[in-house]
Every structure is written in C-alpha cells, then in structure tokens.
C-alpha positions as CSV (number, residue, x, y, z in Angstrom):
1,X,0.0,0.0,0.0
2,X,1.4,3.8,-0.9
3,X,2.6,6.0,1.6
4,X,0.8,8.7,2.8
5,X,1.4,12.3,3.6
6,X,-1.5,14.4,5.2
7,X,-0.7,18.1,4.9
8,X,-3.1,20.7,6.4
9,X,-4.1,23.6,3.9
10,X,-6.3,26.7,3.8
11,X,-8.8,24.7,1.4
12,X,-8.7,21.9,3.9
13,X,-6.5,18.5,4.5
14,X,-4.0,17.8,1.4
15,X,-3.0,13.8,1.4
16,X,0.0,12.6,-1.0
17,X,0.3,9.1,-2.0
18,X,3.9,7.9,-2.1
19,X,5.1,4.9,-3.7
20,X,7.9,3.7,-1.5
21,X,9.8,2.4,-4.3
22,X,10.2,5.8,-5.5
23,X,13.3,8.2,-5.7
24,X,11.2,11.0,-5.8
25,X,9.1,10.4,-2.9
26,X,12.0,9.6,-0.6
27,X,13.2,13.2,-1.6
28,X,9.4,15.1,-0.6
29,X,10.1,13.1,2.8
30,X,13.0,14.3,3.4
31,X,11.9,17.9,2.3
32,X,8.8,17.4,4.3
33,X,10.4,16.6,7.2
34,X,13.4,19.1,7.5
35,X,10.8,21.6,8.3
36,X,12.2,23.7,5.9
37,X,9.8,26.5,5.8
38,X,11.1,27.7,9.3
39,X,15.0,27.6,8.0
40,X,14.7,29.1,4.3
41,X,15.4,32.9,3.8
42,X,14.4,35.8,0.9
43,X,17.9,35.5,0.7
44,X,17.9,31.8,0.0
45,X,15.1,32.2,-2.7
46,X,16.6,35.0,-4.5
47,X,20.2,33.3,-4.4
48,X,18.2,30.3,-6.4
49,X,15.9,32.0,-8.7
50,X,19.4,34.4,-9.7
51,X,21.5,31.0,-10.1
52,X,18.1,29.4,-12.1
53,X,18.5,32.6,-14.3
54,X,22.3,33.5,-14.5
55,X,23.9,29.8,-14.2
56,X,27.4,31.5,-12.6
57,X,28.4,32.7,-9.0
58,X,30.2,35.6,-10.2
59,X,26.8,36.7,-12.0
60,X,24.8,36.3,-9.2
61,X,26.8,38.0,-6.9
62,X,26.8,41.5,-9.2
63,X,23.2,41.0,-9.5
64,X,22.6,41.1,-6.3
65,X,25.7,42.9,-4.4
66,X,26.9,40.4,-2.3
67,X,30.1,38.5,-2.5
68,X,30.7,35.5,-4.5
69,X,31.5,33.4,-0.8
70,X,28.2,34.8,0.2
71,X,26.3,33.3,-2.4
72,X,27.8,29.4,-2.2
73,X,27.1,29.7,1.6
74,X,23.0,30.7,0.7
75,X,23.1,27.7,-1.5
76,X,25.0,25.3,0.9
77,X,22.2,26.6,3.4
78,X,19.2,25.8,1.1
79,X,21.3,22.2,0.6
80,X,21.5,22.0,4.5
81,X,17.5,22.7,5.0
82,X,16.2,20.9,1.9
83,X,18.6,18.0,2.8
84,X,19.2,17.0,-1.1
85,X,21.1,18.7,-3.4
86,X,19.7,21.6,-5.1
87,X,22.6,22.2,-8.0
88,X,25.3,20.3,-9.8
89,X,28.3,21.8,-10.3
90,X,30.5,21.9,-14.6
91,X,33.5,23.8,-14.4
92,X,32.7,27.2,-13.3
93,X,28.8,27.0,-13.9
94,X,25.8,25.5,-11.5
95,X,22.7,24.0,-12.7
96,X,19.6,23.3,-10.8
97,X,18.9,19.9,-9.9
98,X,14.6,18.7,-11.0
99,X,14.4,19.0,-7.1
100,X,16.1,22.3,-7.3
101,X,14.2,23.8,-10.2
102,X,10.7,22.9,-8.9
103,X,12.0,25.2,-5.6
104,X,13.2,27.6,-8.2
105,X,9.7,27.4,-10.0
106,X,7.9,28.4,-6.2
107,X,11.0,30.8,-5.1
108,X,9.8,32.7,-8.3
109,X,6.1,32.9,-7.7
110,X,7.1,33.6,-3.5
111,X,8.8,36.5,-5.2
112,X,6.3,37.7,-7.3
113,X,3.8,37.9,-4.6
114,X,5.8,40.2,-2.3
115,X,6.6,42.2,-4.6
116,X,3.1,42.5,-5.6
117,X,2.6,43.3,-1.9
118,X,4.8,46.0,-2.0
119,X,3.8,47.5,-4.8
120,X,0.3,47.6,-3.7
121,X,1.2,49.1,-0.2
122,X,3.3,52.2,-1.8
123,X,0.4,52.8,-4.4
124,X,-2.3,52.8,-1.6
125,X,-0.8,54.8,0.6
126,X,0.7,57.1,-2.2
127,X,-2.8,58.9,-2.0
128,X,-2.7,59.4,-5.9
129,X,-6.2,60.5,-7.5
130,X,-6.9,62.9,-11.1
131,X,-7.6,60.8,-14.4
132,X,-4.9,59.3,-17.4
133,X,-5.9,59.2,-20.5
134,X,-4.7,56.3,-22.7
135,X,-4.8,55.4,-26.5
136,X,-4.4,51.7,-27.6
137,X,-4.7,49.3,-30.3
138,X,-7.2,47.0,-30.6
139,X,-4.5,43.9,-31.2
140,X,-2.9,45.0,-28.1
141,X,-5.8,46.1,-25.3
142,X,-7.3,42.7,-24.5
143,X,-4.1,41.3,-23.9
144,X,-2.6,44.2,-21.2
145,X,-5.1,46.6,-20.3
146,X,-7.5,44.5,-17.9
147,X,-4.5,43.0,-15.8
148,X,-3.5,47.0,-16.0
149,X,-6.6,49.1,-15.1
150,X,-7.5,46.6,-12.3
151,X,-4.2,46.9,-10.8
152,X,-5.2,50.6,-11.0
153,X,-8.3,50.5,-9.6
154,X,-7.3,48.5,-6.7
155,X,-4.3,50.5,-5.9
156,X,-6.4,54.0,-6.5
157,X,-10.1,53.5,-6.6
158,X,-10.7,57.6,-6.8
159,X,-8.6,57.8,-9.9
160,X,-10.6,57.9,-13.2
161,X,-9.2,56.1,-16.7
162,X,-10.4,56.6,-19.9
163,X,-9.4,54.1,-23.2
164,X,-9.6,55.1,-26.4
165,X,-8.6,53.0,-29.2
166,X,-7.1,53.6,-32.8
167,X,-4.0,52.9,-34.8
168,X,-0.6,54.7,-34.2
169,X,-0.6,57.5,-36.5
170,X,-3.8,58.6,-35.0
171,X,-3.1,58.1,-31.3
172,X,0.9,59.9,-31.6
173,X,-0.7,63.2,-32.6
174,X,-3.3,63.2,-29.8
175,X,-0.5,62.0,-27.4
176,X,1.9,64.9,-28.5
177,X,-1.1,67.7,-28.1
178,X,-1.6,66.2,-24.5
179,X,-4.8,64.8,-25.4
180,X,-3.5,61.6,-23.8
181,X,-1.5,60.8,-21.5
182,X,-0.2,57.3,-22.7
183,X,-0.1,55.5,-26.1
184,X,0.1,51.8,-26.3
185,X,0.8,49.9,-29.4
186,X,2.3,47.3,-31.8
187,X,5.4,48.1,-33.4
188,X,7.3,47.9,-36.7
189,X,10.8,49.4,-37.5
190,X,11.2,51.2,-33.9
191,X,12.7,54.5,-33.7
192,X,13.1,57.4,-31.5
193,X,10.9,60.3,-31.3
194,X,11.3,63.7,-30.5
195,X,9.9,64.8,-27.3
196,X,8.5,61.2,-26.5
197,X,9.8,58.5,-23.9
198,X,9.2,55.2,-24.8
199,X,9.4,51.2,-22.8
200,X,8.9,47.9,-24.6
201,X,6.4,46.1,-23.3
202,X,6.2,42.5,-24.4
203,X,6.8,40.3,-27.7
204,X,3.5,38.1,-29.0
205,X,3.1,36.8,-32.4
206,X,0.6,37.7,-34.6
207,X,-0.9,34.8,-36.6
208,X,-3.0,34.3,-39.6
209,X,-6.4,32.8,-39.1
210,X,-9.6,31.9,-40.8
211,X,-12.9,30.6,-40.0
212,X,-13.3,27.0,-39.0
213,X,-15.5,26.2,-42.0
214,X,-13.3,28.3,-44.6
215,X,-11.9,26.2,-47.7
216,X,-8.3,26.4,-46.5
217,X,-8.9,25.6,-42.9
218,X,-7.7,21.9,-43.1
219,X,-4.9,21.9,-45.6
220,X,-1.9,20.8,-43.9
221,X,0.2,22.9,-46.2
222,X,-0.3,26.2,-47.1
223,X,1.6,28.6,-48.4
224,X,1.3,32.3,-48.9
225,X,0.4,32.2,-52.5
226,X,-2.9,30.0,-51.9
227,X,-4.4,32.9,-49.7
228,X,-3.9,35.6,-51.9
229,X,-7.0,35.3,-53.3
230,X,-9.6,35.3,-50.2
231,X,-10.8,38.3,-48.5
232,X,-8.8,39.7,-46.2
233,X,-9.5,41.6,-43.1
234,X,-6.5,44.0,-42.5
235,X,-6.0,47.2,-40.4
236,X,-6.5,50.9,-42.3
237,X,-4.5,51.8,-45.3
238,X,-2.9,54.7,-43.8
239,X,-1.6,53.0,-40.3
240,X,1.7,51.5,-39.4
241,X,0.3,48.0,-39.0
242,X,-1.1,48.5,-42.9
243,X,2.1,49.1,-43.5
244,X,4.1,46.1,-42.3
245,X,1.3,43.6,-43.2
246,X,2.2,45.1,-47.0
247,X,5.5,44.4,-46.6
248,X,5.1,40.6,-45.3
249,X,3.7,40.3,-48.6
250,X,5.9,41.8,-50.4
251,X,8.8,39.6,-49.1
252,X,6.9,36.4,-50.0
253,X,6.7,38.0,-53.6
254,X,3.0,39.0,-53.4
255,X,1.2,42.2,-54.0
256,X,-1.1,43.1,-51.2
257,X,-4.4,42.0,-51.3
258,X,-6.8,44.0,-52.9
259,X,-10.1,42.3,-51.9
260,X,-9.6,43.7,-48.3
261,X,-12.0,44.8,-45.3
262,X,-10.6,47.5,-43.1
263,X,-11.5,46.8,-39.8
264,X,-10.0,48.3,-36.1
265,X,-12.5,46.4,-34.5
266,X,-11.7,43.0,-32.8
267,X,-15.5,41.6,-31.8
268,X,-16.4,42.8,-35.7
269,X,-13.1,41.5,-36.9
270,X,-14.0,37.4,-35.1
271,X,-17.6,37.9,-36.3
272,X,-16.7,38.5,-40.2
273,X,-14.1,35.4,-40.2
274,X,-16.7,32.7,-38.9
275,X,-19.6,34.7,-41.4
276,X,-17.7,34.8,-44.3
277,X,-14.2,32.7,-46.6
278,X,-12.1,35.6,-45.1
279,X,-9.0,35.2,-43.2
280,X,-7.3,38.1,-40.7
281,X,-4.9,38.4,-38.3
282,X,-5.1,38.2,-34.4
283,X,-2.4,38.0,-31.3
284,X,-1.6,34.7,-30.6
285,X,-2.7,34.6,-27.4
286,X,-6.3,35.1,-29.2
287,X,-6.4,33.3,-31.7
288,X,-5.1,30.3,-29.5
289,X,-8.2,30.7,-27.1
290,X,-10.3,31.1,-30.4
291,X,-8.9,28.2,-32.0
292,X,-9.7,26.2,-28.6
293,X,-13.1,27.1,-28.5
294,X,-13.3,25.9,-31.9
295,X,-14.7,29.2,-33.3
296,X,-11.1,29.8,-36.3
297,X,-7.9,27.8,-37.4
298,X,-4.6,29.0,-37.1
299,X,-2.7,28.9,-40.7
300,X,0.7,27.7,-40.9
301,X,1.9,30.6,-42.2
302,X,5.3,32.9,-41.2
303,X,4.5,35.9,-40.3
304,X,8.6,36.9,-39.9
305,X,7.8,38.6,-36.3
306,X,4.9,40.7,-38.0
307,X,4.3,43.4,-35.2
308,X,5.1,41.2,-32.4
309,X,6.4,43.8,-30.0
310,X,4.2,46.2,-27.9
311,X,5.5,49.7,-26.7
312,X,4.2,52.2,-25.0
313,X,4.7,56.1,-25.2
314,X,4.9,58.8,-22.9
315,X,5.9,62.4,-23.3
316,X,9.2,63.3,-21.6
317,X,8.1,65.5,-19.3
318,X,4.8,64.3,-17.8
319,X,5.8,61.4,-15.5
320,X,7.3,64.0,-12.9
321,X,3.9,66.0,-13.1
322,X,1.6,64.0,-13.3
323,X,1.2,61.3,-10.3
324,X,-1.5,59.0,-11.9
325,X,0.7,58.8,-14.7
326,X,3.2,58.1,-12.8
327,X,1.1,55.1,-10.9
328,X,0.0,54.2,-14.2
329,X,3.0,52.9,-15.8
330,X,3.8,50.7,-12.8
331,X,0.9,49.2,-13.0
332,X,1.6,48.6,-16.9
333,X,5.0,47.1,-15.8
334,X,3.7,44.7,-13.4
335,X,0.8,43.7,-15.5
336,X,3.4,42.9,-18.8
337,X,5.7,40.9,-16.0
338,X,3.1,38.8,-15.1
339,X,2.1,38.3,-18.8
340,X,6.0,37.7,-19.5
341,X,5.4,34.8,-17.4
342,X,3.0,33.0,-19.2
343,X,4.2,30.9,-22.1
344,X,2.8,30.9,-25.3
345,X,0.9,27.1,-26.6
C-alpha cells in the first residue's frame, strides 16, 4: 500500500500518495520533514531563482551585491535545509537539480507575490487620484489593459481612466497635443521620437487565421500564394500595421491584397471570419483561445515577427507632473511581467 502524507491547507487537508519504491518520494520526505519553511530565507530564494536565471556565482553576486562566498554559503544553506542537493556543479557554472528547479519554479512565484505586496502598499498609501488618458490598439488592449486598469483600480479607486482606441498614426498626434496621456501599441521598424519617452512592453506573435469552416482551414500545407486570393480583413490603409502587413507580402513576392475589409475592431473582426471565406490576423494569445473554442484555425503561415512587439509612449516631461501617470506605468509594468510569465501554446 502507498505511503501517505497528510498536509493541512487553507482549502482543507492535502493527502499525498507515495510509492515507497520511488526516488522522488523519498526526496518530498526528506523535504517534508526538514521543516524547511522555518529555515529558508528571501535571501535563499533569490540566491536560487538568480542562479536558475544566470547559471554563474560571479553573476549572481553582481546582481545582487553580495560577494561570490556569500552566495555558495545561501546555496550550501538551502542544501543543509532541503537535505538533497539543489545544483550540480560543470567547471565554473551550477545548474539546478529537477528538485532544485521545482524550488526555483515556487522561489519565483514567492517573489512575485511580495513584490506585488509592496507595490500595492506604496500605491495605496501614495494617495494618488486625477484621471490618465490612454490610446491603444485593438490587437494590443485585451491582452494588457485588464490586468492593468485593475491593478489601478485597486491601488487608486478615486482615480478615473479613460481608453480610447485607434492605430498609431492617429493616437501619436493626440499624445503629443496632451490629449493623452499614454499610447500603447504594436510596433514595426522602432525608432526614437522627439519629445517622447518610450518602454517595450512584451513580444507576442501575430498569426493568420480563418474561419473554422473556410476552404483552406484543413490543408496541412499552405503557403502564402494559396491565400492571396480570399478576403482579407486588415488594419487601415494609412496606419503603421497597414504598412508592415504590406510588406510581409511583399517579401513572399505577393502584391497586397486587394479584396480587403478594413477593420480596427476585434469583436467585428471574429464575427466576419466565422460569417464569411475571409482570413485576418489576431495576437496569438487570441487566436489560440479562439482556436480552442473551436470558433477559427490557425494557418501555418510565417509571419517573420509581424508586429510582435508592444511599446508604450509617454511624453518626456509628464511622468514627474503627473502622479496618476506616474502610478500608471507601474501598474503597466507589473501587468506585462506577469504576462512575460505565461508561455505561449
């Protein structure tokens, strides 16, 4: 019969079968039993998660300003409470152990959370109130702004935020005029502007899709050619995005499409593909719950990192001015690390 351990949790009691024949379980009893949630330090986690990350001593002990002795005696510490080892030593590098990356996995979310804890502390007592304005794409808002604006919310409640979305070349002019106080898009061919501060954000794909019932939906090969020919749902003629998705074809040798539906709007964009043989192109992240729900097919098809990174915008000289702003942008920042952290698939 398996070995059982009964641990007590906040949803109630948490029983583990072990096999006793089983390396791993002799390793969670020895972990369970060192009581090592009494002997393991912040120090300990971030000494892992930094060693996880940066594979060297020397590295770990710039990163985190602390000599190179100090860091081997954090991880001989962990070793000592865990009571397996944690790394494996080639040369001059260290690599985590499977026992030592699942802790690495946990040290990381511990992490998170405190962070998150301080974060929220500092913006609620920071007393912060007024409005931002911000200007989005539509590719880009269902992806970051929720996360964002309740992050906001929670931190601020009496501060107001109003979304407007458009392409680029509509939203920079209204952002230079101070008509808003943010701009948040996808980029292609970056490059400084005058006046303007700017922060990447995050990288996601953009993908071709069509509707599931759409004549090209189950060939297993397809190639850029043999989609020509459909209707196409593509941003504005005059916007940046216009632009790149014009050159994509142009380096697979195509002209752009010229049966084409221009279209800022996502909901209308979903609707069209399913009503009609037209294909578009969506984030990953939503066409991949789209494709789940069985609603469009993703089309094997390059996209050569088509507008895969998000920025946002800023004018120079309104972060120091302007509080909410201020507020704002951490927010954003936190939101795109906890979206960093989520693979794509």
């Amino acid at each position: 019969m398996a070995e059982q351990i009964r641990i007590q949790t906040l949803n109630g009691p948490l029983v583990i079968a072990l096999s006793p024949s089983s390396w791993v379980c002799k390793e969670v009893r020895n972990i369970l039993g060192k009581g090592f949630q009494k002997g393991i330090t912040l120090r300990h986690l971030r000494a892992l998660v930094a060693l996880s990350d940066l594979k060297l001593v020397a590295r770990v002990s710039e990163v985190l300003g602390v000599t190179q002795p100090a860091v081997s005696k954090q991880i001989a510490e962990l070793e000592k409470i865990v009571g397996v080892p944690v790394v494996i030593r080639d040369r001059n590098r260290l690599y985590l152990t499977p026992i030592g990356i699942r802790l690495a996995d946990h040290a990381r979310q511990a992490l998170g959370q405190l962070d998150r804890a301080a974060f929220d502390i500092e913006a609620m007592t920071s007393g912060v109130s007024g409005s931002v304005s911000i200007g989005v794409v539509s590719s880009v808002a269902p992806t970051l702004l929720p996360g964002t604006i309740a992050l906001f919310k929670r931190s601020t409640p009496q501060a107001n935020v109003s979304v407007s979305e458009g392409h680029f070349v509509e939203l920079l002019p209204q952002l230079e005029a101070g008509a808003l106080d943010l701009v948040i898009a996808r980029i292609w061919q970056p490059q400084e502007l005058a006046g303007i501060d700017q922060m990447a954000l995050f990288s996601e794909p953009v993908v071709v899709v069509a509707g599931r019932n759409h004549p090209i939906a189950q060939s297993s090969e397809v190639g850029w050619s043999d989609v020509i020919s459909y209707p196409w749902i593509l941003p504005q003629s005059n916007s940046v995005a216009r632009q790149a998705v014009d050159a994509l074809f142009a380096s697979n040798g195509l002209p752009p499409p010229n049966n084409t539906i221009a279209s800022l709007s996502l909901a209308l964009n979903l609707e069209l593909i399913q009503a009609m043989p037209a294909l578009g192109l969506l984030p990953a992240r939503l066409a991949q719950a789209q494709a789940a729900r069985g609603q469009t097919v993703i089309l094997p098809l390059e996209t050569q990192d088509l507008l895969s990174e998000a920025r946002c915008f800023w004018r120079k000289d309104q972060v120091s001015k302007n509080a909410t702003l201020s507020l704002f942008l951490k927010c954003l920042r936190q939101a795109t690390e906890d979206i960093n952290t989520i693979p794509f698939g």
